[in-house]
C-alpha positions as CSV (number, residue, x, y, z in Angstrom):
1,X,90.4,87.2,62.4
2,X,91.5,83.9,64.2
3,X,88.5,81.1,63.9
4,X,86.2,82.8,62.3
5,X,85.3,81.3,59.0
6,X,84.8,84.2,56.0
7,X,80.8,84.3,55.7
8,X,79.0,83.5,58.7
9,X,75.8,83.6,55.8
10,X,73.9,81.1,56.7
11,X,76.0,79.1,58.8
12,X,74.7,77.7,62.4
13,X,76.4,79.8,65.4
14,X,75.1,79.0,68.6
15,X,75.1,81.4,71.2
16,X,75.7,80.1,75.0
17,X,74.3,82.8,77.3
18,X,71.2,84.9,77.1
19,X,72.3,87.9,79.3
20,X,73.2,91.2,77.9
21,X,76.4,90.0,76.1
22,X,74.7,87.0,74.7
23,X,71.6,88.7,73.6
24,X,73.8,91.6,71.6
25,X,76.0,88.4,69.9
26,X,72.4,87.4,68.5
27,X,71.2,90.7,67.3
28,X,74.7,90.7,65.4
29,X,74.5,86.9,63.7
30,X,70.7,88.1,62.7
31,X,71.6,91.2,60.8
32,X,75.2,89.1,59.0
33,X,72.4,86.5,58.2
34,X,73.9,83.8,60.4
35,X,71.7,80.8,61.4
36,X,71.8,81.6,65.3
37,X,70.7,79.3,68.0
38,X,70.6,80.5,71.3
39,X,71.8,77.7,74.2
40,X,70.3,79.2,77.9
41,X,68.9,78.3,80.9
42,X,65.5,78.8,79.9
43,X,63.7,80.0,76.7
44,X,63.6,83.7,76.4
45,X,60.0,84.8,75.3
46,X,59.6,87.0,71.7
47,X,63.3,86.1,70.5
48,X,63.1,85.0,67.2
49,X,66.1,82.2,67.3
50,X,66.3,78.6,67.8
51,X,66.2,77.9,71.6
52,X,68.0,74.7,73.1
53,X,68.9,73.8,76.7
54,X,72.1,73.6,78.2
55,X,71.9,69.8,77.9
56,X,72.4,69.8,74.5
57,X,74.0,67.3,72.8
58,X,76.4,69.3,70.2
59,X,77.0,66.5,68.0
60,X,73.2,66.4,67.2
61,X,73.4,70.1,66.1
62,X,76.6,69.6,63.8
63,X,77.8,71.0,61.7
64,X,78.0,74.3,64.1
65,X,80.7,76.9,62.6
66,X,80.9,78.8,65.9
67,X,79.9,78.9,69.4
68,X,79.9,82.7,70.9
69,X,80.1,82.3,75.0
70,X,79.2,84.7,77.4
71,X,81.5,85.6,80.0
72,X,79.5,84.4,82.6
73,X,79.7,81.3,81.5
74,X,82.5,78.8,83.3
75,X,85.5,77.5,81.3
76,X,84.1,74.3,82.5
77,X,80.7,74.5,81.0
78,X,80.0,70.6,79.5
79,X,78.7,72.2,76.2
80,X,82.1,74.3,75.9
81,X,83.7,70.9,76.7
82,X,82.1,68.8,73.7
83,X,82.6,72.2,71.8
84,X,86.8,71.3,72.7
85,X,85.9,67.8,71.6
86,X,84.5,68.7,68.6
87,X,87.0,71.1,67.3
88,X,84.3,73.4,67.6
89,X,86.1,77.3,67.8
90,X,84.5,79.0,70.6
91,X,84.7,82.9,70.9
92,X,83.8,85.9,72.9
93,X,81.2,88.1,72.1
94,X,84.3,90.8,71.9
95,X,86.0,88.8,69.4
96,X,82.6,88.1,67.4
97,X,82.5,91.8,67.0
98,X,85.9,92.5,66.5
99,X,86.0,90.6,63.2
100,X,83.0,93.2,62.0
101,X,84.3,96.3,63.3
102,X,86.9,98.8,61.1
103,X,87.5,101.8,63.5
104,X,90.3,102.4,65.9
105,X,90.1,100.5,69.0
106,X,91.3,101.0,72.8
107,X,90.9,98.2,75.1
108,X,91.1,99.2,79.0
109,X,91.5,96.6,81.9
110,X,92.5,96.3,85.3
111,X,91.2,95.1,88.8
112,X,89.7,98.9,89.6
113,X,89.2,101.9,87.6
114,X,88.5,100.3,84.1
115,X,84.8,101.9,84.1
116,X,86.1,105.3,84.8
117,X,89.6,105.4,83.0
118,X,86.9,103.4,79.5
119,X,84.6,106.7,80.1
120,X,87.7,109.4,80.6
121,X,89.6,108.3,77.5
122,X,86.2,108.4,74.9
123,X,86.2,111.9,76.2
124,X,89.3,113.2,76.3
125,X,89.8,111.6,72.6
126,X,86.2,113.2,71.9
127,X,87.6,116.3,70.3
128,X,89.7,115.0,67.7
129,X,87.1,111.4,67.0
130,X,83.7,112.6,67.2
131,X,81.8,110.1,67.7
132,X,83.6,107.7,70.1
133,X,81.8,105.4,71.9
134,X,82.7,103.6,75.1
135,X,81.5,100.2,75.2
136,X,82.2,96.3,76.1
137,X,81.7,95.6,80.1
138,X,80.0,99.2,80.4
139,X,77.2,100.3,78.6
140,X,76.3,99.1,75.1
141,X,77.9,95.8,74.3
142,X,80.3,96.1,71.5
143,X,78.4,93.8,69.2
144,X,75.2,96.4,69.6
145,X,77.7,99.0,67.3
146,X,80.2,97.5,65.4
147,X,78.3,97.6,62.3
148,X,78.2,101.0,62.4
149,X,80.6,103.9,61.3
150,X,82.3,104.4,64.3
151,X,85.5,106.1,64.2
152,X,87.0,104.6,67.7
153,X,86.0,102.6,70.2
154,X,87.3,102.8,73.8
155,X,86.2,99.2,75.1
156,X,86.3,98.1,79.2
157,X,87.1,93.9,79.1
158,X,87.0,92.3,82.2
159,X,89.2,89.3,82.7
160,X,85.9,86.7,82.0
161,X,86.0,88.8,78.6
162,X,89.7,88.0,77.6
163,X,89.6,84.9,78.9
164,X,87.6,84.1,76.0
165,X,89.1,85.9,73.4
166,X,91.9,85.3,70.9
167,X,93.7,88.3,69.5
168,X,91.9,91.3,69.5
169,X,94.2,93.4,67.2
170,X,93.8,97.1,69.3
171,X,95.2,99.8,68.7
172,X,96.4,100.6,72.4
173,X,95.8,98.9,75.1
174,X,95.5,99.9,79.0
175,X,96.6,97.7,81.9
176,X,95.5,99.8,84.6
177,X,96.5,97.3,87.6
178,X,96.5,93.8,89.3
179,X,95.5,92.8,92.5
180,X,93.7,89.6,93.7
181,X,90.3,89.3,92.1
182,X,87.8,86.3,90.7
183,X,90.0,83.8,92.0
184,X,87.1,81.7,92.3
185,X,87.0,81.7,88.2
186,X,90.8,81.6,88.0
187,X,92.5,80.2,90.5
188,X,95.5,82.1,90.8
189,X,96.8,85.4,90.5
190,X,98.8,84.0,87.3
191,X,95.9,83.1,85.7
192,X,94.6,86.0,86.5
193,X,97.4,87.9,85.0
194,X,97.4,85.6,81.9
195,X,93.8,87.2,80.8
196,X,94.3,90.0,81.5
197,X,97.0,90.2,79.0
198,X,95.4,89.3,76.7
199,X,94.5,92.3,75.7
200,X,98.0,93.2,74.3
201,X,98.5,92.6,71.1
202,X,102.3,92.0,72.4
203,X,103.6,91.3,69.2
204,X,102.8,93.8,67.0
205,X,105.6,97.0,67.2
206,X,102.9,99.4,66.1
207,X,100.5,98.5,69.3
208,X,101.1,100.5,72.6
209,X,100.7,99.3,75.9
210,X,99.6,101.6,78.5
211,X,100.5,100.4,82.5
212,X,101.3,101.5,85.9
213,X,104.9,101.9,86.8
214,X,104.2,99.2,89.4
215,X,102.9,96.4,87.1
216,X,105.5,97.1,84.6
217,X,108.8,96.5,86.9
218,X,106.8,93.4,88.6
219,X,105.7,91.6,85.5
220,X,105.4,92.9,82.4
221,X,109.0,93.9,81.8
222,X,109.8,90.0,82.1
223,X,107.5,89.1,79.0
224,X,110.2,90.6,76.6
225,X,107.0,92.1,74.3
226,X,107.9,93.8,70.9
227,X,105.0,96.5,71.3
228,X,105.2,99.9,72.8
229,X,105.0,100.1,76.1
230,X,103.8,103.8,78.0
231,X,104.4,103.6,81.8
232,X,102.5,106.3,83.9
233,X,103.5,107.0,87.6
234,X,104.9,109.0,89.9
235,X,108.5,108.7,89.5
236,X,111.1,109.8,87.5
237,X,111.5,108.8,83.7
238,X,107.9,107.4,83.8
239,X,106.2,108.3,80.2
240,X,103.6,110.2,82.2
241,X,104.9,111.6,85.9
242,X,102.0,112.3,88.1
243,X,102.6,115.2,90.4
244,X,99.9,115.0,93.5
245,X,101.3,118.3,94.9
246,X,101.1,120.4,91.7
247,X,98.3,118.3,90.6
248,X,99.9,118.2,87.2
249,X,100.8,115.0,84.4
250,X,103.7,115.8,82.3
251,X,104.4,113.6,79.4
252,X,107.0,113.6,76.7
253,X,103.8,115.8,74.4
254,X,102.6,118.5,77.4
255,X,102.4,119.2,81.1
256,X,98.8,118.8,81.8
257,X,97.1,120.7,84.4
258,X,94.7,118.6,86.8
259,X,93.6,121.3,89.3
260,X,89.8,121.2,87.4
261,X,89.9,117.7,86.7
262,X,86.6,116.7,89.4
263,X,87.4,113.6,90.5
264,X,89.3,113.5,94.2
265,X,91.8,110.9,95.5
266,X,95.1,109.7,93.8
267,X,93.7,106.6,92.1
268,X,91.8,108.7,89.7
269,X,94.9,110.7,88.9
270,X,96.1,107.1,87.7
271,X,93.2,106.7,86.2
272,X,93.6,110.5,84.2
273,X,97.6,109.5,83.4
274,X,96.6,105.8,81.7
275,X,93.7,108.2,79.9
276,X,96.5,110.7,78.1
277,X,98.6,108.3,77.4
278,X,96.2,106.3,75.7
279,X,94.5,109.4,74.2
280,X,97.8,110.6,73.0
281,X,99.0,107.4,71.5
282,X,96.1,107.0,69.8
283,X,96.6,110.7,68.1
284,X,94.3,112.9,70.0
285,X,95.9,116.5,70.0
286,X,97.1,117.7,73.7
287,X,95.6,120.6,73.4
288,X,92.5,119.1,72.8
289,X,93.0,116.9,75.6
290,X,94.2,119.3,78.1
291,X,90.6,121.4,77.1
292,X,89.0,118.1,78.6
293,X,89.9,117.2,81.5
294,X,87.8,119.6,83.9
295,X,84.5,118.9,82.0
296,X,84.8,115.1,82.8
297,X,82.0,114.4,84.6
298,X,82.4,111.0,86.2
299,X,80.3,107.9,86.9
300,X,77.8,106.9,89.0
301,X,78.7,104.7,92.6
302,X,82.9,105.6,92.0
303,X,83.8,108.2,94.4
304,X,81.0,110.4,93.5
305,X,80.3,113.0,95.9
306,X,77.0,112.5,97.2
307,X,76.3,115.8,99.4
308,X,76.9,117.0,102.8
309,X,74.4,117.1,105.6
310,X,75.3,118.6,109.2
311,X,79.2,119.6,107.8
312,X,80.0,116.1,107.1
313,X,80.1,115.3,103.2
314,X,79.4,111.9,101.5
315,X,81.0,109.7,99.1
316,X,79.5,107.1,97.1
317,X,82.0,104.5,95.9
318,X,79.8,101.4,95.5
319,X,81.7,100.3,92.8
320,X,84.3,99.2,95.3
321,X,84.0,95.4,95.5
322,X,87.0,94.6,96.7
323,X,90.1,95.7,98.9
324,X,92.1,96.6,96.2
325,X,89.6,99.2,94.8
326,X,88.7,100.8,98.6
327,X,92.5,101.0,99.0
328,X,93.3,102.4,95.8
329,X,90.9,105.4,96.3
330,X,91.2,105.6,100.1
331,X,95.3,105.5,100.6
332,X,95.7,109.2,99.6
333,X,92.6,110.1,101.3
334,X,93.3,113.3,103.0
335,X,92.4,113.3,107.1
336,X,91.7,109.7,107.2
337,X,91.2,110.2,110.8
338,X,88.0,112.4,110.4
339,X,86.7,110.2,108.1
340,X,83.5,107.2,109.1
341,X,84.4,104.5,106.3
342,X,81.6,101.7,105.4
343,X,82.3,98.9,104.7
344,X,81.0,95.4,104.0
345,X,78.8,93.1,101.9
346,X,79.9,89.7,100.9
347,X,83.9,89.6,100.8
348,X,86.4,88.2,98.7
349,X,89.4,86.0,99.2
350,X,91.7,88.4,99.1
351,X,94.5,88.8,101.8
352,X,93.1,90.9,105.1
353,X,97.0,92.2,105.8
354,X,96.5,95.0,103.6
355,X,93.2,96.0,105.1
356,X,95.2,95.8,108.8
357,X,97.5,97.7,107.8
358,X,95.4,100.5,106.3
359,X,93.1,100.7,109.6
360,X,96.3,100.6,111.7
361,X,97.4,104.5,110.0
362,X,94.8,106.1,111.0
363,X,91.2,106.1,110.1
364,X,88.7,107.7,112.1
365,X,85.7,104.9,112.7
366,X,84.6,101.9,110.3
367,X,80.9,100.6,109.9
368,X,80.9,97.2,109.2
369,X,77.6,95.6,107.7
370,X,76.7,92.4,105.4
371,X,78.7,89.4,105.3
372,X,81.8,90.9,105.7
373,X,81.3,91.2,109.9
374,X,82.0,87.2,110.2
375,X,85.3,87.5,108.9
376,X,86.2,91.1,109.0
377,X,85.4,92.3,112.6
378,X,87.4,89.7,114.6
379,X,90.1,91.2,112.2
380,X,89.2,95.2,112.9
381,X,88.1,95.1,116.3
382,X,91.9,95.2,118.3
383,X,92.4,98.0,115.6
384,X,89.9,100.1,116.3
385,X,88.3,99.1,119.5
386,X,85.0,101.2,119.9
387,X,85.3,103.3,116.9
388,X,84.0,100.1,115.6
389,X,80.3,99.6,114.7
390,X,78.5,96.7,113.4
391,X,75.0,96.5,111.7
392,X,73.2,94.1,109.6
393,X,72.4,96.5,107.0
394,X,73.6,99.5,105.8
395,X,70.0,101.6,106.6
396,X,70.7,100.4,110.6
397,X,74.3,101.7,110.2
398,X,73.1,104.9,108.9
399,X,71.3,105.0,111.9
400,X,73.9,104.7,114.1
401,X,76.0,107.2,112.1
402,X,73.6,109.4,112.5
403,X,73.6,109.0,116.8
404,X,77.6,108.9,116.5
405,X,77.3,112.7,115.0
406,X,74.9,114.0,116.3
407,X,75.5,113.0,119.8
408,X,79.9,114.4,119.4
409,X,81.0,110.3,120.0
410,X,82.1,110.7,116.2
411,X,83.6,113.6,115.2
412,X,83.8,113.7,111.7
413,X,84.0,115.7,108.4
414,X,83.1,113.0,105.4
415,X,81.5,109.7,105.2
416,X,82.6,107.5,102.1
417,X,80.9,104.5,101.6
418,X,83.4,102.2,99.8
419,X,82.6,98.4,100.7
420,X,85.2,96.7,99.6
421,X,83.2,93.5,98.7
422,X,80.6,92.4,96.4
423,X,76.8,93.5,97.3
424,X,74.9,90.2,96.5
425,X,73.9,89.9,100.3
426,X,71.8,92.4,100.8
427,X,71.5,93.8,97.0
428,X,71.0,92.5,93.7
429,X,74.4,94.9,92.1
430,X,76.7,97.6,93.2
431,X,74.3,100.3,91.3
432,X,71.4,98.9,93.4
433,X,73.6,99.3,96.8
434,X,75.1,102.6,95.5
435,X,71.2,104.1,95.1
436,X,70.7,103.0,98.4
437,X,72.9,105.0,99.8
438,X,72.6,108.2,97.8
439,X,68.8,107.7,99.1
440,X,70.2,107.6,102.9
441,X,72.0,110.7,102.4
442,X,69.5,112.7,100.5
443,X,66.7,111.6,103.9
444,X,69.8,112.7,106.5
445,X,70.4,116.1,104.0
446,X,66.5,116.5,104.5
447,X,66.4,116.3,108.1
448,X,69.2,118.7,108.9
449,X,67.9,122.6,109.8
């Protein structure tokens, strides 16, 4: 692999990072018998590494082989600035494991759905590579099993991840989408754009690229790439045509039948296309995938059906943490207009004409809590008028839910709780936020006859 030198034995890597990436990247230089030094914050207590601060001075450490960065950490760091200075090769904890691991490997991105699209292609693949493991920005960090004999691994990068990675030499690769996200990191939507395809390994004629019809025409077909490139969508001549109607995905290998696959709303049917695609370019058998795709059972705070109390049911899509996610599961959303849709938290800067335009075709009543009433509700209000309700917090919404219902102001059959921003006003993550409400529910549930 690209700047790594062929023993780390012994030599000095210095970690910058000590969160969950960081803190996997030095389990990994322990057992390849690097000399790691971990650069944070603060000391982290029972960690047996060399601890410095992050006003280290590099040149005093030299000579340093490698420095392994976690993705939280800015571009703009000054220790990955003398690391440029010093020709120091800096790397993501991806590509640190990458250069250890022999499997197969699937890489998924996107602005929404890379969680549940990394989690639907380790299973539908599960059949024909037992053993798969889903890793990277959801549950166990790729360095944590790279060492070990796994036969393919279906990893979930975020942009912060590819930002910091040279070549990571997939197998297949999954652009799922693109919308405004992390600008505050990246500036621009090309920027954006440029990590995130970073993930293809463009040009190698053996690799497949997996994308949405959408992203393909806009940008990718420009690039002039030598892979292979799998386009799922709903039109005609797309290498995987979703039918919403027939609920069906019929690729060049099978016509998959969706009718059992669990998860509502169009977006996941994206999300099940990119899947067997991916699944099938990797050499999963279609049967074997078709078998599948009605015993997915989904993830935690993305669209998960969260119960019904007093005929109304409940939908839990936490996860959303920005417009492009809420739209993306809400656009096919049957009966909008008996539908109560909270949102809010602390927003993005993302563009609000999509949001207007959404409101404006129909949906039934929005609460608004968090941050997001500063902005948003000056922006809602002439929409919606009174089926507007504000609240600081999302337990005082429930509350007025609850009067709306129960008093016949709000007549409505589900409540889907899809913020669209992130949750670090009121909660410490999206999981935290997403309990919260399942909690709400469960006490309304309780309290119906």
């Amino acid at each position: 692999m690209k700047n790594f030198p062929t023993s780390l034995l012994g030599q000095r890597v210095l970690v910058l990072g000590g969160g969950v990436s960081g803190m996997a990247a030095l389990r990994l230089l322990k057992e390849r018998q690097a000399n790691a030094v971990l650069c944070n914050s603060e000391a982290l207590p029972d960690l047996n590494v060399t601890f410095v601060g992050e006003d280290v001075i590099l040149a005093d450490l030299l000579p340093i082989a490698l420095i392994v960065k976690s993705p939280g950490i800015s571009p703009t760091h000054p220790v990955i600035l003398q690391a440029h200075s010093l020709a120091i090769p800096v790397v993501s904890e991806v590509e640190l494991a990458r250069a250890f691991y022999s499997g197969k490997l699937i890489g998924v991105t996107g602005t929404d759905g890379k969680s549940t699209t990394t989690s639907l292609t380790t299973h539908l693949v599960s059949s024909d590579f037992p053993g798969a493991t889903a890793g990277g920005n959801i549950g166990l960090a790729f360095s944590d099993f790279c060492l070990k004999p796994v036969p393919l691994s279906v990893l979930e990068l975020s942009s912060y991840q590819l930002e910091d990675s040279g070549p990571l030499e997939l197998n297949v690769s999954i652009i799922l989408n693109l919308a405004s996200d992390h600008l505050e990191r990246h500036k621009s939507l090309d920027n954006y754009f440029e990590a995130k395809t970073r993930i293809v390994d463009h040009s190698n004629p053996r690799h497949t690229l997996v994308t949405s019809s959408k992203l393909f025409k806009e940008r990718i077909q420009k690039l002039g790439w030598s892979c292979k490139i799998s386009i799922f969508g709903r039109e005609a001549g797309n290498d995987a045509i979703i039918s919403e109607e027939e609920r069906t995905i019929k690729t060049a290998k099978a016509i998959y039948d969706a009718k059992n696959f669990p998860l509502p709303g169009g977006h996941n049917l994206d999300n099940l296309a990119a899947s067997i695609l991916a699944a099938e370019a990797i050499g999963a058998k279609p049967e074997n995938i078709q078998g599948l795709i009605g015993t997915f059972k989904g993830l935690p705070h993305r669209f998960q059906y969260a119960g019904k109390a007093a005929g109304i049911s409940f939908i839990n899509d936490s996860k959303s943490t920005n417009l492009h996610s809420m739209l993306a599961g809400l656009s096919t959303w049957k009966d909008k207009k008996a539908t109560f849709l909270i949102l809010g938290g602390r927003p993005k800067a993302e563009p609000l004409e999509p949001l207007k335009e959404f409101l404006a075709s129909g949906i039934g009543w929005v609460l608004l809590i968090g941050e997001a009433r500063e902005t948003w509700a000056p922006v809602i209000s002439p929409i919606l008028g009174s089926h507007l309700i504000l609240a600081d917090n999302l337990e005082e919404g429930f509350a007025q839910i609850k009067n709306a219902v129960r008093s016949g102001i709000a007549r409505v059959t589900s409540v889907v709780f899809s913020p669209a921003c992130a949750s670090f006003d009121l909660y410490k993550n999206f999981e935290e936020r997403g309990e919260h409400f399942l909690k709400l529910v469960s006490d309304w549930t309780r309290e119906e006859p």
